[in-house]
PyMOL Python script that loads the backbone (N, CA, C, O; Angstrom):
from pymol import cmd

cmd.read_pdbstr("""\
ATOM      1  N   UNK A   1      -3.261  -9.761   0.658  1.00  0.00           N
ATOM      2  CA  UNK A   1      -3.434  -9.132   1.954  1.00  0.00           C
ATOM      3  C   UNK A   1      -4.204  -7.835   1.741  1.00  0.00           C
ATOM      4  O   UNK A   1      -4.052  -6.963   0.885  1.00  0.00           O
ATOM      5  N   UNK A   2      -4.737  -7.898   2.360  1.00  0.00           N
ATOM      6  CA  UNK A   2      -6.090  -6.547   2.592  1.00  0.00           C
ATOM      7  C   UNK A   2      -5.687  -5.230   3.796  1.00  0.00           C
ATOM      8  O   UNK A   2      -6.335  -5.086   4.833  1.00  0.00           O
ATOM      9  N   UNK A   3      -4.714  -4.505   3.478  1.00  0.00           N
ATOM     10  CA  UNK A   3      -4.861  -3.241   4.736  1.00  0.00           C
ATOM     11  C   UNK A   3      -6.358  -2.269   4.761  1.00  0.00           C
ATOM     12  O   UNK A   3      -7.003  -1.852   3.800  1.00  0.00           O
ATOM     13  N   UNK A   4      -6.595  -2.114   6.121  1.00  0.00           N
ATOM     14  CA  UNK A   4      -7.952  -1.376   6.418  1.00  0.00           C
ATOM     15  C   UNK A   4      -7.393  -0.649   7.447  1.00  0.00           C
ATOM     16  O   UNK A   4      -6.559  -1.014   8.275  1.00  0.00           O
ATOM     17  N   UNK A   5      -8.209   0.949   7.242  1.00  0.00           N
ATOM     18  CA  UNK A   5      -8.073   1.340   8.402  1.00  0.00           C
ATOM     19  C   UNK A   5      -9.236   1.297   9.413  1.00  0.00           C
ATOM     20  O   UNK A   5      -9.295   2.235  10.208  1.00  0.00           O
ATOM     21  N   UNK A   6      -9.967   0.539   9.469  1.00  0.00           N
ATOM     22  CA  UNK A   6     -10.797   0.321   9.934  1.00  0.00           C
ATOM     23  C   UNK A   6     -11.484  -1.083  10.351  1.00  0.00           C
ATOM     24  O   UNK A   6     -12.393  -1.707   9.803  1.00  0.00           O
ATOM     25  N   UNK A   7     -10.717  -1.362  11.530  1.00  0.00           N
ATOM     26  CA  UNK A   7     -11.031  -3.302  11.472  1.00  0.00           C
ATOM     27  C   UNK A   7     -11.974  -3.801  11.584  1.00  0.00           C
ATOM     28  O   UNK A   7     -12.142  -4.958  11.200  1.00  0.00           O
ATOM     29  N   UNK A   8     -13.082  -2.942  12.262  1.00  0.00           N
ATOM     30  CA  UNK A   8     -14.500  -3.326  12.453  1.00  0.00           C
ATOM     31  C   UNK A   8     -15.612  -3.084  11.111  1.00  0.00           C
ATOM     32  O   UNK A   8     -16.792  -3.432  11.142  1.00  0.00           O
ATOM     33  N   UNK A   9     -15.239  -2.712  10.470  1.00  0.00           N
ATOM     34  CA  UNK A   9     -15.833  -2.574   8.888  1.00  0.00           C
ATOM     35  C   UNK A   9     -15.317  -2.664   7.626  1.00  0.00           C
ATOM     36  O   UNK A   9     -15.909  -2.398   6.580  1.00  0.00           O
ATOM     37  N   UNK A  10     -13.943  -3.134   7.787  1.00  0.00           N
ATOM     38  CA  UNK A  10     -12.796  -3.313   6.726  1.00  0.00           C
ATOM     39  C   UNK A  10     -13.017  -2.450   5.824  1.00  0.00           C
ATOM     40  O   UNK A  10     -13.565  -2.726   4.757  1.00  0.00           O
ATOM     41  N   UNK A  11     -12.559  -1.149   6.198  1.00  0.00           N
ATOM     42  CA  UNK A  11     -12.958   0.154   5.213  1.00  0.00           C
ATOM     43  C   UNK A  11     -11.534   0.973   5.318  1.00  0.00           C
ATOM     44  O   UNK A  11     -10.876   0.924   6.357  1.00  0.00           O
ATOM     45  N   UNK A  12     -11.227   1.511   4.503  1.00  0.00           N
ATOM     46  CA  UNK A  12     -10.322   3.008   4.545  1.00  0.00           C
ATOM     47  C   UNK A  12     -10.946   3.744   5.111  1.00  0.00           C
ATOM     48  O   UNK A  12     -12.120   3.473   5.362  1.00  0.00           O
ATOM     49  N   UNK A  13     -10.214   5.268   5.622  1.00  0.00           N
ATOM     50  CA  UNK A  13     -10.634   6.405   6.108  1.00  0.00           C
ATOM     51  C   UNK A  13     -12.260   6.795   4.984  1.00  0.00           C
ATOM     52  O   UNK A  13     -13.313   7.271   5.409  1.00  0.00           O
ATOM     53  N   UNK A  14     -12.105   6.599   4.267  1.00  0.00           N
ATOM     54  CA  UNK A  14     -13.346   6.850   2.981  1.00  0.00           C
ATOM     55  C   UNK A  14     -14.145   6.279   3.337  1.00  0.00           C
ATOM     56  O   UNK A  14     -15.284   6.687   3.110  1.00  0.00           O
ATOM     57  N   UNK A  15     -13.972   5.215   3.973  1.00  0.00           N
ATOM     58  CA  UNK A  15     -15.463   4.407   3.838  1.00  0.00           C
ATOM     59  C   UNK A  15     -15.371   2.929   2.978  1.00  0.00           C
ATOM     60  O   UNK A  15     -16.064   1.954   3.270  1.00  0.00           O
ATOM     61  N   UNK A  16     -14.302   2.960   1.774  1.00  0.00           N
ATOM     62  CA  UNK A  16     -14.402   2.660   0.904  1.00  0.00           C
ATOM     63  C   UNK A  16     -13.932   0.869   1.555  1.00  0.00           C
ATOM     64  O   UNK A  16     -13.024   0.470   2.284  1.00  0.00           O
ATOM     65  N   UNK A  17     -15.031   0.206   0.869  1.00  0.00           N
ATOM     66  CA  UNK A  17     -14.251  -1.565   1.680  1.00  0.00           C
ATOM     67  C   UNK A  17     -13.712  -2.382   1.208  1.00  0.00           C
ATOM     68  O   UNK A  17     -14.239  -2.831   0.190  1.00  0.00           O
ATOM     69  N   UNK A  18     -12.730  -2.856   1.554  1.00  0.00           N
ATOM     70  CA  UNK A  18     -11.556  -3.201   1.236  1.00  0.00           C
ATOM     71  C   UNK A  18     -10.676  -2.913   0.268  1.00  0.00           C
ATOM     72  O   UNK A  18     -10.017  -3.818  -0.245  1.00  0.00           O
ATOM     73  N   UNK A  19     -10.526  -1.467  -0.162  1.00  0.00           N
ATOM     74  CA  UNK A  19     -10.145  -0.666  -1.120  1.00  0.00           C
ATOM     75  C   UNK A  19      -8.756  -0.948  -1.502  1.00  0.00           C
ATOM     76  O   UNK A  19      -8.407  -0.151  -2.373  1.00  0.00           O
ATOM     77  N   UNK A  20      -7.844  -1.765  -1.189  1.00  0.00           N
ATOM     78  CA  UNK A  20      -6.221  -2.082  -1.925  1.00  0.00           C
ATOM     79  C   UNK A  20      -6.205  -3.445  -1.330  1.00  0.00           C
ATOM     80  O   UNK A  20      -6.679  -3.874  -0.278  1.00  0.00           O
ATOM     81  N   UNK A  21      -5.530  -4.009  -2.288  1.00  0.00           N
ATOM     82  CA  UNK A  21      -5.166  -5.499  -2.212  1.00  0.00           C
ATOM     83  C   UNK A  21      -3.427  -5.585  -2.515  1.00  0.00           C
ATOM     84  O   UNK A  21      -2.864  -4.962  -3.416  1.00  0.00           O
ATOM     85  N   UNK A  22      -2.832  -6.401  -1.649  1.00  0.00           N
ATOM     86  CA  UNK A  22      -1.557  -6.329  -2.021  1.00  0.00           C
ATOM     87  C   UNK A  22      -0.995  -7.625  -1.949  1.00  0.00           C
ATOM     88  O   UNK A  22      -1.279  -8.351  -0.997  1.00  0.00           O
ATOM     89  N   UNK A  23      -0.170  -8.027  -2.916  1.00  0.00           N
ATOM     90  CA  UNK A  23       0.351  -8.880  -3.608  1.00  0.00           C
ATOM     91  C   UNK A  23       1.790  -9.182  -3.284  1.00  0.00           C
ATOM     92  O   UNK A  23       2.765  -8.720  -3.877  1.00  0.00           O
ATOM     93  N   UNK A  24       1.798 -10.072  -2.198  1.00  0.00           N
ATOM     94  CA  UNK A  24       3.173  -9.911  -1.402  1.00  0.00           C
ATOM     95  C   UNK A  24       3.550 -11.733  -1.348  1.00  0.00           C
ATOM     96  O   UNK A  24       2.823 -12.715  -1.201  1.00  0.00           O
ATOM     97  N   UNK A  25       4.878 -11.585  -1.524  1.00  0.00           N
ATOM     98  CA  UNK A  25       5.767 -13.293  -1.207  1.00  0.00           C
ATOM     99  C   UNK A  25       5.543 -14.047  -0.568  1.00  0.00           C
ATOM    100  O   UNK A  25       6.187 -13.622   0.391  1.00  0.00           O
ATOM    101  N   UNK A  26       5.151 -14.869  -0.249  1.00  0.00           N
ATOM    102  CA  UNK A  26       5.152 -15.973   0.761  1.00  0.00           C
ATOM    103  C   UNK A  26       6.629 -15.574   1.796  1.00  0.00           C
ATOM    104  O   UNK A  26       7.810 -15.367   1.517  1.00  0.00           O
ATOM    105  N   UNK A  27       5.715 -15.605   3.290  1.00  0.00           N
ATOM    106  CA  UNK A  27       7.167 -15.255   4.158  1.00  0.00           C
ATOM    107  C   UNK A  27       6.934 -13.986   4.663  1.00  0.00           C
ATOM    108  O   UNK A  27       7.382 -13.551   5.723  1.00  0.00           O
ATOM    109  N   UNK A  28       6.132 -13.331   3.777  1.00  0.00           N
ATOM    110  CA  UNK A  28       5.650 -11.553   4.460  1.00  0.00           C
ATOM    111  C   UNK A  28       5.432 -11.161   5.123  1.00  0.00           C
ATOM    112  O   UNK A  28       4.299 -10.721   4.926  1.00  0.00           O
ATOM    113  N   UNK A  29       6.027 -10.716   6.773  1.00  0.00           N
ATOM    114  CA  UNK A  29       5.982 -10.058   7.861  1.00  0.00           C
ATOM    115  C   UNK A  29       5.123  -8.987   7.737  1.00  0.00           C
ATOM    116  O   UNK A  29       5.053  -8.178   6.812  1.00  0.00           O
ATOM    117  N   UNK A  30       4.387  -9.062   8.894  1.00  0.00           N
ATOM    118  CA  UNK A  30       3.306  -7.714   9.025  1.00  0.00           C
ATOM    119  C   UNK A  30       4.091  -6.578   8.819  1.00  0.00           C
ATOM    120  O   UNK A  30       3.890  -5.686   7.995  1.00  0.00           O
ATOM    121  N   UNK A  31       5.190  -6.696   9.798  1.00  0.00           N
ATOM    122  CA  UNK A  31       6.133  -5.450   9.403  1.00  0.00           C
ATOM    123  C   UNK A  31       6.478  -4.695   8.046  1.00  0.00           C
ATOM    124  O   UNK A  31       6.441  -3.549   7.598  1.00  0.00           O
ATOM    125  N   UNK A  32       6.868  -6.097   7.604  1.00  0.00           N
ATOM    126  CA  UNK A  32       7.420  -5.685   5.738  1.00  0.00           C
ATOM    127  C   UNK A  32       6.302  -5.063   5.092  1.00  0.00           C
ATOM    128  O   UNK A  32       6.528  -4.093   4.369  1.00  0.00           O
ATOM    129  N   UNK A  33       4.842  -5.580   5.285  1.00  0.00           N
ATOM    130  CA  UNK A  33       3.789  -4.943   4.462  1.00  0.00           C
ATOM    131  C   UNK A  33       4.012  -3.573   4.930  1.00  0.00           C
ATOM    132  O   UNK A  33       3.916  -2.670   4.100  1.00  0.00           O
ATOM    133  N   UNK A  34       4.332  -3.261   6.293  1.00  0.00           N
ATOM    134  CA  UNK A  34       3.995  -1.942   6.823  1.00  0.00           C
ATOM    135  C   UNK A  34       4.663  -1.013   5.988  1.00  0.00           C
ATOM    136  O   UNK A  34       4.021  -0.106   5.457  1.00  0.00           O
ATOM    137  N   UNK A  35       6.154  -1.169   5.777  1.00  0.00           N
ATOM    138  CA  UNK A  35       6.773  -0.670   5.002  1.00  0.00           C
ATOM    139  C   UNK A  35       6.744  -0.730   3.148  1.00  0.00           C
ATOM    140  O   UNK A  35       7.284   0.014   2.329  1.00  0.00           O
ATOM    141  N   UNK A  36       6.246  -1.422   3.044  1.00  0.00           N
ATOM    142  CA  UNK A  36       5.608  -1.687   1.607  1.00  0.00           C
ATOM    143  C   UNK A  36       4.358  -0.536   1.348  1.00  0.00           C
ATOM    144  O   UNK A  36       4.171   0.005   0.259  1.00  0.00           O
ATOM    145  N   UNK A  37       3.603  -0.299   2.489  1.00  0.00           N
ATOM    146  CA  UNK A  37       2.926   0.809   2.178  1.00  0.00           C
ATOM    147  C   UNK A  37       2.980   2.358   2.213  1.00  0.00           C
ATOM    148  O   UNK A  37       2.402   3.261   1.608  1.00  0.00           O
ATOM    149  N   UNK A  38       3.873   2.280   3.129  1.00  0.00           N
ATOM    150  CA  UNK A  38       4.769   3.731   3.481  1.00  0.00           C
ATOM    151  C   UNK A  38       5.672   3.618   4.406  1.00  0.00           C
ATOM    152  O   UNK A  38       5.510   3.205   5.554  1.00  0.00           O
ATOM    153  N   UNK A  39       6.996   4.129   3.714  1.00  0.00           N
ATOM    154  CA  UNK A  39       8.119   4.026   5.243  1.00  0.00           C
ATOM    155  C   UNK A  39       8.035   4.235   6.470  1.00  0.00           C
ATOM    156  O   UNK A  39       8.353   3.532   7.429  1.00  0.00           O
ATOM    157  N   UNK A  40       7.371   5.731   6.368  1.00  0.00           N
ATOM    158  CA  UNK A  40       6.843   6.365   8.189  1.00  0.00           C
ATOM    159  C   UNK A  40       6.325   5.378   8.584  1.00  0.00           C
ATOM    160  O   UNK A  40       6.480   5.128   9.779  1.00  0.00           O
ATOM    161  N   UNK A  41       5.300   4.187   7.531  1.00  0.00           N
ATOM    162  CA  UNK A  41       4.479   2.572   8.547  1.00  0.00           C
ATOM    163  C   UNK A  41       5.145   2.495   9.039  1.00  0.00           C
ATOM    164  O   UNK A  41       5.087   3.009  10.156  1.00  0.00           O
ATOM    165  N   UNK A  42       6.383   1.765   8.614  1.00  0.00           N
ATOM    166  CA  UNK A  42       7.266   0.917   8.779  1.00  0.00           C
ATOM    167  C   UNK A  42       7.870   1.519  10.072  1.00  0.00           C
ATOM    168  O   UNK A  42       7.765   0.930  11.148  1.00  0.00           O
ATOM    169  N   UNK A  43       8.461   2.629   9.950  1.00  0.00           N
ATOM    170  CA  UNK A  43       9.192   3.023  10.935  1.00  0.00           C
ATOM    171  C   UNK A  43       8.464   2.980  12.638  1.00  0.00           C
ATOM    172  O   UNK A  43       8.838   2.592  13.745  1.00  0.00           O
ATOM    173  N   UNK A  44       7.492   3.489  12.178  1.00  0.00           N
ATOM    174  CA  UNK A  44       6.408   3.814  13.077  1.00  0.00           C
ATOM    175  C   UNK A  44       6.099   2.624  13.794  1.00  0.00           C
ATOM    176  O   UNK A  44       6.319   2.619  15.005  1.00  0.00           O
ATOM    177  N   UNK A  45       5.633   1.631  13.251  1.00  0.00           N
ATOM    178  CA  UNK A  45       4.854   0.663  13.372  1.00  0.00           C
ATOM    179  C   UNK A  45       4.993   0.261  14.886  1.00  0.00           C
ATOM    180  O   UNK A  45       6.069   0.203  15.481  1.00  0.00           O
ATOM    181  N   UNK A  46       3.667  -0.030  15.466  1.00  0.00           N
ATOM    182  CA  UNK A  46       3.236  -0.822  17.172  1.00  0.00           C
ATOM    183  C   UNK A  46       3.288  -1.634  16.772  1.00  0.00           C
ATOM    184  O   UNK A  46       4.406  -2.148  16.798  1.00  0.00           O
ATOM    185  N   UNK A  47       1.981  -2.541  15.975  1.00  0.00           N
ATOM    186  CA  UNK A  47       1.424  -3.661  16.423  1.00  0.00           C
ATOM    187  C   UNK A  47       0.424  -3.914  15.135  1.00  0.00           C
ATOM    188  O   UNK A  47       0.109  -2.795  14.728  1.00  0.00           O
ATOM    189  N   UNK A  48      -0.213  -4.953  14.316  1.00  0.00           N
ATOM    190  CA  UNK A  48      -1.191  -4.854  14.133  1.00  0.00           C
ATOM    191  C   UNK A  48      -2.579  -5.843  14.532  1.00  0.00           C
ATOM    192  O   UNK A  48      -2.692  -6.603  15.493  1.00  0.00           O
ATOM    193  N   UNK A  49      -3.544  -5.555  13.477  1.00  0.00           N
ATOM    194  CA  UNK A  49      -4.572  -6.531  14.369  1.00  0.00           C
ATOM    195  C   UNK A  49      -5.164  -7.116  12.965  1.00  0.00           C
ATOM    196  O   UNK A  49      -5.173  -6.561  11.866  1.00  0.00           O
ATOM    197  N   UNK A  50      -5.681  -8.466  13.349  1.00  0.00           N
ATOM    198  CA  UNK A  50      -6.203  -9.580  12.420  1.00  0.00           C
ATOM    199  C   UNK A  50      -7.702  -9.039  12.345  1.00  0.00           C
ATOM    200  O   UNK A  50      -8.481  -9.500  13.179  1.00  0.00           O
ATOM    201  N   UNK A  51      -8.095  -8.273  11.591  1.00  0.00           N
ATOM    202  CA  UNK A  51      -9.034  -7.975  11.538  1.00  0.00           C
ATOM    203  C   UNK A  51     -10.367  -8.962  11.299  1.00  0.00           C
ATOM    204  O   UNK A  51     -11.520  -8.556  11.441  1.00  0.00           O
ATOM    205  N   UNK A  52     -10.061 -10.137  10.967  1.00  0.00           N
ATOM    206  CA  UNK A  52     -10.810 -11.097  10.835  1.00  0.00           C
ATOM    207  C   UNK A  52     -11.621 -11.924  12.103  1.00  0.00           C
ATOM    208  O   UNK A  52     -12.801 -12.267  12.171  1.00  0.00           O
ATOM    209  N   UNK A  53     -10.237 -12.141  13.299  1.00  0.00           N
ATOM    210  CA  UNK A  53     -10.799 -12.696  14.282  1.00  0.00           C
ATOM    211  C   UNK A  53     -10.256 -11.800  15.808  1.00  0.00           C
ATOM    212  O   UNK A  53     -10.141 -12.049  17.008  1.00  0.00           O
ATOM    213  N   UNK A  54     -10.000 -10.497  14.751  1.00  0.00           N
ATOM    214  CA  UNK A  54      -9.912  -9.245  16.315  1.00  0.00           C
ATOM    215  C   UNK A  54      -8.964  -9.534  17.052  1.00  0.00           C
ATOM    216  O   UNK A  54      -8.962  -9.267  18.254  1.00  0.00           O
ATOM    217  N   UNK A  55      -7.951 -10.162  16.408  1.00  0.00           N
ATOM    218  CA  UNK A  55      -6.493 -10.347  17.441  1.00  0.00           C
ATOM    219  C   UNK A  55      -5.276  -9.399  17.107  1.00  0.00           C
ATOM    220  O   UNK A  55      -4.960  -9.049  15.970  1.00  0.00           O
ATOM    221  N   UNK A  56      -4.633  -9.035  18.299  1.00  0.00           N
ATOM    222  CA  UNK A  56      -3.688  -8.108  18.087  1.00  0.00           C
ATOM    223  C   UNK A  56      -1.997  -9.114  17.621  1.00  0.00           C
ATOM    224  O   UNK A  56      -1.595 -10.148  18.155  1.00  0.00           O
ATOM    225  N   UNK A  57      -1.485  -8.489  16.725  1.00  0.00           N
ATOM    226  CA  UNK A  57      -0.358  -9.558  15.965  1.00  0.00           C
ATOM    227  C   UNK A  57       0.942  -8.946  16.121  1.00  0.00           C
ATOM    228  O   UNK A  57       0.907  -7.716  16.158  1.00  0.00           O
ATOM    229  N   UNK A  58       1.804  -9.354  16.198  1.00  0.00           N
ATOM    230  CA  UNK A  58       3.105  -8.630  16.274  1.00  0.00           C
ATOM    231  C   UNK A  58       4.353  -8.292  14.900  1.00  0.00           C
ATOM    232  O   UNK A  58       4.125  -8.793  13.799  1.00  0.00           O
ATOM    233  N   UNK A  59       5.231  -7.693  15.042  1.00  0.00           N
ATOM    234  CA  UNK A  59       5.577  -7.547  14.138  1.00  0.00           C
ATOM    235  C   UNK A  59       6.165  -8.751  12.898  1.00  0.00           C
ATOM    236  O   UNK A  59       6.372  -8.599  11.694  1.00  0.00           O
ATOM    237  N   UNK A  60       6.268  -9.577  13.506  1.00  0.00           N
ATOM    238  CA  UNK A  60       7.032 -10.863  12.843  1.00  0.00           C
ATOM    239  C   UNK A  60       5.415 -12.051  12.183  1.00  0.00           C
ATOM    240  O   UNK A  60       5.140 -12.640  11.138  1.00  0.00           O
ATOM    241  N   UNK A  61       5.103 -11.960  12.832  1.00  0.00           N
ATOM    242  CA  UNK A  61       3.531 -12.151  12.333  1.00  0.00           C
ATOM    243  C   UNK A  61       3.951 -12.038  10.637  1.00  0.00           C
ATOM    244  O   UNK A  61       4.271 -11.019  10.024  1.00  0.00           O
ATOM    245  N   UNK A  62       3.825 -13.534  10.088  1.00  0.00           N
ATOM    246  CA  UNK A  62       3.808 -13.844   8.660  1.00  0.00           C
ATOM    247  C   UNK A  62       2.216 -13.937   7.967  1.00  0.00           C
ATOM    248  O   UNK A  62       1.160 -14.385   8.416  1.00  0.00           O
ATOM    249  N   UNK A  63       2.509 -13.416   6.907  1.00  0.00           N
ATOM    250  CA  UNK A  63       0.752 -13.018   6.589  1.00  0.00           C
ATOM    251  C   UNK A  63       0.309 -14.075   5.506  1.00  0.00           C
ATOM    252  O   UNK A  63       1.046 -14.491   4.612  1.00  0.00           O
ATOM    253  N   UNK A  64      -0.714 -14.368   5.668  1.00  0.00           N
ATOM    254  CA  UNK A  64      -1.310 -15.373   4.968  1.00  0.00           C
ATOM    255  C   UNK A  64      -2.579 -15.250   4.015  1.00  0.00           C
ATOM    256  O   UNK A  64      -3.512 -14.554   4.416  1.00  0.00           O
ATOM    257  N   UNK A  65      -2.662 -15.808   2.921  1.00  0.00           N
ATOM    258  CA  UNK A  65      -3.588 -15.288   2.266  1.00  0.00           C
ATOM    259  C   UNK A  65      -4.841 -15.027   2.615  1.00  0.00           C
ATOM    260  O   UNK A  65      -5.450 -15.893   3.243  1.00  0.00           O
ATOM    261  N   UNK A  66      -5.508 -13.741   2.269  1.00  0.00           N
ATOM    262  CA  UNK A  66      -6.588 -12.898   2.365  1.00  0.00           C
ATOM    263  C   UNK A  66      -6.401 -12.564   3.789  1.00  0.00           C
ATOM    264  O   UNK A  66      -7.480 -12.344   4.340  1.00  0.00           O
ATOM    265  N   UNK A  67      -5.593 -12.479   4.394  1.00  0.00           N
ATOM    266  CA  UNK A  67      -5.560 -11.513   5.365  1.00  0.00           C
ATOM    267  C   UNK A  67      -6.054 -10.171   5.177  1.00  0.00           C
ATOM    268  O   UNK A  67      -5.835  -9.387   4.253  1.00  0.00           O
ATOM    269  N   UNK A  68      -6.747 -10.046   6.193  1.00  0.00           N
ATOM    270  CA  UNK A  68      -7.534  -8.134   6.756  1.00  0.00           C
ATOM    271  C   UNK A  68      -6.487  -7.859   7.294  1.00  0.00           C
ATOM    272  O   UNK A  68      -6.213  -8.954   7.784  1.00  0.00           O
ATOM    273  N   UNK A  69      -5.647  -7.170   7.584  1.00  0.00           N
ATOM    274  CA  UNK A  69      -4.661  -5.983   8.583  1.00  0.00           C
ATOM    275  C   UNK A  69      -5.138  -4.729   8.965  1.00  0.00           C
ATOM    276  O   UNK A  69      -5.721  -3.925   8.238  1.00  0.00           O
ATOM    277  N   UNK A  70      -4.917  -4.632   9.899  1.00  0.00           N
ATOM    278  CA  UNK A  70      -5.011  -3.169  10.261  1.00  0.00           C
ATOM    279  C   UNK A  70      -3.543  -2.689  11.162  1.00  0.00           C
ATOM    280  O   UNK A  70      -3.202  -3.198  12.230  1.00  0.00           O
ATOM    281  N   UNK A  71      -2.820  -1.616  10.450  1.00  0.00           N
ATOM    282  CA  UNK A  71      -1.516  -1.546  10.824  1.00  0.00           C
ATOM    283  C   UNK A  71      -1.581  -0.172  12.352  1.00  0.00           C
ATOM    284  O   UNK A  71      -2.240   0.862  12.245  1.00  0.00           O
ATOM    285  N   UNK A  72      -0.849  -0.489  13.476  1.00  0.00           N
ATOM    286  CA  UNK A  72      -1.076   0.404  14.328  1.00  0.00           C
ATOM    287  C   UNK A  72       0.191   1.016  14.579  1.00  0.00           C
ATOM    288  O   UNK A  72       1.025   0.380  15.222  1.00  0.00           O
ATOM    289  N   UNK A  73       0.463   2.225  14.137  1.00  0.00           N
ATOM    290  CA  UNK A  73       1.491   3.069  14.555  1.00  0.00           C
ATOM    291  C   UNK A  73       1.697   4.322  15.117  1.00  0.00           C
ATOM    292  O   UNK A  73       0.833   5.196  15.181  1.00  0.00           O
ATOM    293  N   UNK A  74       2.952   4.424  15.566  1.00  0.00           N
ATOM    294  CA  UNK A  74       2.832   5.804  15.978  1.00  0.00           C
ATOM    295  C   UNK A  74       3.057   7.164  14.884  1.00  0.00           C
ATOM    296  O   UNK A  74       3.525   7.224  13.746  1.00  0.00           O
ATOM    297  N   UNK A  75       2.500   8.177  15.793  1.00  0.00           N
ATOM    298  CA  UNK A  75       2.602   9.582  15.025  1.00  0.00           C
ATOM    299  C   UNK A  75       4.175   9.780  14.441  1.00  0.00           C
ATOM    300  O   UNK A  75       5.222   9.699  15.083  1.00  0.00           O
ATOM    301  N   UNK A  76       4.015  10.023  13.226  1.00  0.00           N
ATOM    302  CA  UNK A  76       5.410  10.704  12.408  1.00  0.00           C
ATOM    303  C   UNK A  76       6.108  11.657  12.857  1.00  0.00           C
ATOM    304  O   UNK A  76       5.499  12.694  13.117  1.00  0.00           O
ATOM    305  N   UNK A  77       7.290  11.622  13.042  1.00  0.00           N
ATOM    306  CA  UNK A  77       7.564  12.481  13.517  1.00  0.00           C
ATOM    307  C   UNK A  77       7.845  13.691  12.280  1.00  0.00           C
ATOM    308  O   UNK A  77       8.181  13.182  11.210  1.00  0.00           O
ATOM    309  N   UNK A  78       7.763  15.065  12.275  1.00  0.00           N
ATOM    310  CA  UNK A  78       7.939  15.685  11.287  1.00  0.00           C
ATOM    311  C   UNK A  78       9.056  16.584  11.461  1.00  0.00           C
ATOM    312  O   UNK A  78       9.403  17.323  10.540  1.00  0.00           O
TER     313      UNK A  78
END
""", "prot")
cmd.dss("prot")
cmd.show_as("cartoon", "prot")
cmd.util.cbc("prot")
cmd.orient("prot")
């Protein structure tokens, strides 16, 4: 699975494309990645989007290989 923050160019904030690859179980909820990348994701987490064919996915949304993600959450609270 591929997180981007950027779905229209599959880039990080850098620029950089497709800069982390992650290596997750069969069964892997968009959610779970969220939290696999940082708790505040997780906690946070809206919605994300299939960056491949521009669809918005929900949290239960099981991820499948070479998935693009783009994770949408809210502001942290501090």
């Amino acid at each position: 699975v591929y997180p981007v923050e950027d779905q229209n160019k599959f880039t990080d904030h850098y620029g950089n494309i497709l800069p982390d690859a992650y290596l997750v179980p069969r069964g892997t909820t968009v959610k779970e990645l969220a939290y696999m990348i940082h708790t505040d994701l997780g906690r946070t987490f809206l919605y994300a989007i299939n960056a491949k064919i521009k669809e918005r996915i929900g949290e239960d949304y099981v991820l499948r290989d070479n998935d693009v993600i783009k994770i949408v959450a809210t502001a942290a609270r501090k």
